[in-house]
C-alpha positions in Angstrom: 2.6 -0.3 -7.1 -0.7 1.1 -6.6 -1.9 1.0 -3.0 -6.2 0.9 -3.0 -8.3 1.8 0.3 -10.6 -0.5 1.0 -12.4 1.0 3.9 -15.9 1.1 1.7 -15.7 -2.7 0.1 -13.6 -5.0 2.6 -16.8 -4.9 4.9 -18.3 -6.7 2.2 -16.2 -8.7 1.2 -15.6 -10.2 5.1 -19.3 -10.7 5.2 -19.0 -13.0 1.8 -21.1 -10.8 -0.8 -18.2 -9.3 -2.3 -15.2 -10.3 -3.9 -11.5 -9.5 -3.2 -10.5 -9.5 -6.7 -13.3 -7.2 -7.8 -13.0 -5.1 -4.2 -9.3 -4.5 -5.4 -8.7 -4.2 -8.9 -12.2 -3.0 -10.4 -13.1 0.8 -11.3 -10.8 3.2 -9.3 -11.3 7.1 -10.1 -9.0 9.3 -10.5 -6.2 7.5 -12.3 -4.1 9.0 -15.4 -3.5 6.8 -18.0 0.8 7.6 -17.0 -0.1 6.5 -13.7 -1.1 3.7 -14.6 1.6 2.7 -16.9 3.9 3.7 -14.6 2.9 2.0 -11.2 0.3 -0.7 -12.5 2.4 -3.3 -11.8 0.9 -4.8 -8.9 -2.3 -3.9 -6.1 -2.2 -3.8 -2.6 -5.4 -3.7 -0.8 -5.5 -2.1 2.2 -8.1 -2.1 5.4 -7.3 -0.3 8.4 -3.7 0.7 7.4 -3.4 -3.2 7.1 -2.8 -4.7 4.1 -5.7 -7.5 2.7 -5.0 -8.3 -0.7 -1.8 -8.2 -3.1 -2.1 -9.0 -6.9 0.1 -8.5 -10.3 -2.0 -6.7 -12.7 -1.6 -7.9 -16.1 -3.3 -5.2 -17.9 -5.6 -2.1 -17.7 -8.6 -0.3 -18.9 -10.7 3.0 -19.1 -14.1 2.6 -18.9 -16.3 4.9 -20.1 -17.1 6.7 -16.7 -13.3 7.7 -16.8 -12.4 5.1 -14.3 -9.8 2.2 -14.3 -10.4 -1.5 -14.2 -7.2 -3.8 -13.7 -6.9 -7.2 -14.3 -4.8 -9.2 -12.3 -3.6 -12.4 -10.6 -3.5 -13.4 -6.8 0.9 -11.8 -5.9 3.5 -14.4 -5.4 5.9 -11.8 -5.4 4.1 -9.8 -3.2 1.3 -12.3 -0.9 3.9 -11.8 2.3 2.6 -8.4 2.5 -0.7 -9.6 3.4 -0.9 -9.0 7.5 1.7 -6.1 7.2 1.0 -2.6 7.7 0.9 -0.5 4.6 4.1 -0.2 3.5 3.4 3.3 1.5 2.1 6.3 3.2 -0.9 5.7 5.7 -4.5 7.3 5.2 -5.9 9.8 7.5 -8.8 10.3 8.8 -11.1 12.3 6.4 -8.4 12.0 3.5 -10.8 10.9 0.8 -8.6 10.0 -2.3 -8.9 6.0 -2.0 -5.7 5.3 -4.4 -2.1 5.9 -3.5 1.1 5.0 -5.6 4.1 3.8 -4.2 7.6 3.1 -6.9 7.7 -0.4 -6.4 11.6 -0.1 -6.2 10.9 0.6 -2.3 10.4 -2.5 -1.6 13.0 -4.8 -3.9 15.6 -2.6 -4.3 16.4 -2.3 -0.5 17.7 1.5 0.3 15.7 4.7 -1.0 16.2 8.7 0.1 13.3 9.5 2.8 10.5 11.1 2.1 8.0 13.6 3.4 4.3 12.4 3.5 1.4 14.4 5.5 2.4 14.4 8.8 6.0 12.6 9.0 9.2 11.1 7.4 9.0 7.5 5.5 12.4 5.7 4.9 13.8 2.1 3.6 16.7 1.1 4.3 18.0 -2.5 3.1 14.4 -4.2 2.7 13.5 -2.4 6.3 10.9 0.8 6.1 10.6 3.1 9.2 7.4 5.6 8.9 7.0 8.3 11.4 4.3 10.7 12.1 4.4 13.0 14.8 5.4 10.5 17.6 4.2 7.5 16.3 7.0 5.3 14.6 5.8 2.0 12.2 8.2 -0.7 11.0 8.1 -3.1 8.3 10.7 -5.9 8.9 11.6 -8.2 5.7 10.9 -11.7 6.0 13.3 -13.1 8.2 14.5 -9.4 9.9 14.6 -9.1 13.6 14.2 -6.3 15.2 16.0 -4.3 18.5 14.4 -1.8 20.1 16.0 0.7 22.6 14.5 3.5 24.5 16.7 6.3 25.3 17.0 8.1 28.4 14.2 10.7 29.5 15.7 14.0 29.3 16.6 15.7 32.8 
């Protein structure tokens, strides 16, 4: 899955002279042709760590300034995503590379190893993903989870 910042376009596209199709899945720099292959199989757009669009791309191409167009359909697979935070690792201030990847198998296969991203831990376990950074903890729920939450005691 390939997870698109649309800080620059979503503006646009909330004021009507832009398109979310074209906002997410038109000329992205920076992408290898292996990248491509390997985690073009859907889009998520994503505003404010929130994500705005999802779509499954049906194909790819370079275009002769070295970027990538995709071509793609609105998700069914993956539309319940829109609302949620970003379920791959969040953008920070001043980070300027607008494309992220995330193996797909994160979120349908239910349980993967944590991982290190700038700043914190990200893990999934059973469909649920837990992201922290510094003291800051965000949780994506599956449809239909519930969650508990429990403060522990302050230290003496």
């Amino acid at each position: 899955m390939i997870l698109v910042n649309l800080s620059q376009t979503w503006p646009d596209v909330m004021a009507g002279v832009d398109e979310a199709d074209r906002a997410t899945l038109e000329a992205w720099a920076g992408i290898s042709d292996d990248s491509a292959d390997t985690y073009g199989d859907a889009m998520l757009g994503v505003y404010r760590n929130q994500v705005v669009t999802a779509y499954d791309v049906t194909g790819w191409e370079r275009l002769p300034d070295g970027r990538v167009k995709f071509t793609g359909d609105e998700s069914q697979q993956w539309k319940h995503l829109i609302g949620t935070v970003n379920p791959g690792e969040p953008w920070v201030r001043g980070q300027a590379r607008p494309v992220k990847y995330l193996d797909t198998r994160v979120l349908t296969e239910g349980t993967v190893p944590a991982e290190e991203f700038i700043g914190g831990r990200r893990a999934v376990i059973d469909g649920f993903t837990l992201a922290v950074d510094g003291s800051r903890a965000t949780v994506t729920v599956p449809a239909g989870g519930q969650v508990t939450i429990l403060t522990a005691p302050a230290a003496e």
